[in-house]
N, C-alpha and C positions, 0 to 999 in steps of 0.2 A: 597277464597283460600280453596282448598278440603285439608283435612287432613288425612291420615288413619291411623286407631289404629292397622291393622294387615295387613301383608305381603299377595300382590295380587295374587303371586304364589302359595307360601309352605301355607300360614294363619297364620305364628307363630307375636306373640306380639311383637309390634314397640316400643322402647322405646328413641330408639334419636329422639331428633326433626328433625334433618337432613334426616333422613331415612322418617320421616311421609310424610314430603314432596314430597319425589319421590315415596313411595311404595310400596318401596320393601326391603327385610332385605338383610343384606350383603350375605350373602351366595348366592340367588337369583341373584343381582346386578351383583355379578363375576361372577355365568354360563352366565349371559344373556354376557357379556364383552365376555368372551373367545369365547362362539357363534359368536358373531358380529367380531373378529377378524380373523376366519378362512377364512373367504371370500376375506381379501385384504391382499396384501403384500408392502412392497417397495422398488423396482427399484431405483440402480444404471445408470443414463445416461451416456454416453462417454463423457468423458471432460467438463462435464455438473453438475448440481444438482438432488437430491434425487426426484422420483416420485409416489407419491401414486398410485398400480393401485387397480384397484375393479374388473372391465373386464378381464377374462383369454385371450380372443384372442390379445387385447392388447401388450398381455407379446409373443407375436411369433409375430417375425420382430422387437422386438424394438433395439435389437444390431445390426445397420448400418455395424460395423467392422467386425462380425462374418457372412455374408451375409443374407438374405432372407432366412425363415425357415417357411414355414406353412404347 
């Protein structure tokens, strides 16, 4: 098991064990989260359940009730 004693982004000192293990300091962890969330959203279905999409073209034509839209 790799351990790091400083943050693989910024470089600042690790001091939770939790953090050693993935590598990165909090501050780090959150930009990278909020990056990786601006790419997907999620989709209500009609009379269905919740959908994660990741794909933009996806999200044109998925409301059946509101017709075809591309």
């Amino acid at each position: 098991m790799v351990r790091f004693l400083h943050c693989r982004d910024c470089g600042d000192e690790l001091h939770d064990p939790m953090h050693t293990l993935a590598g990165y300091c909090w501050d780090c962890r959150e930009t990278a989260a909020i990056e990786a969330r601006k790419h997907w959203c999620i989709a209500p279905l009609h009379k269905s359940n919740y959908m994660l999409i990741t794909n933009r073209d996806l999200l044109a034509g998925l409301n059946n009730k509101g017709g075809l839209i591309r």
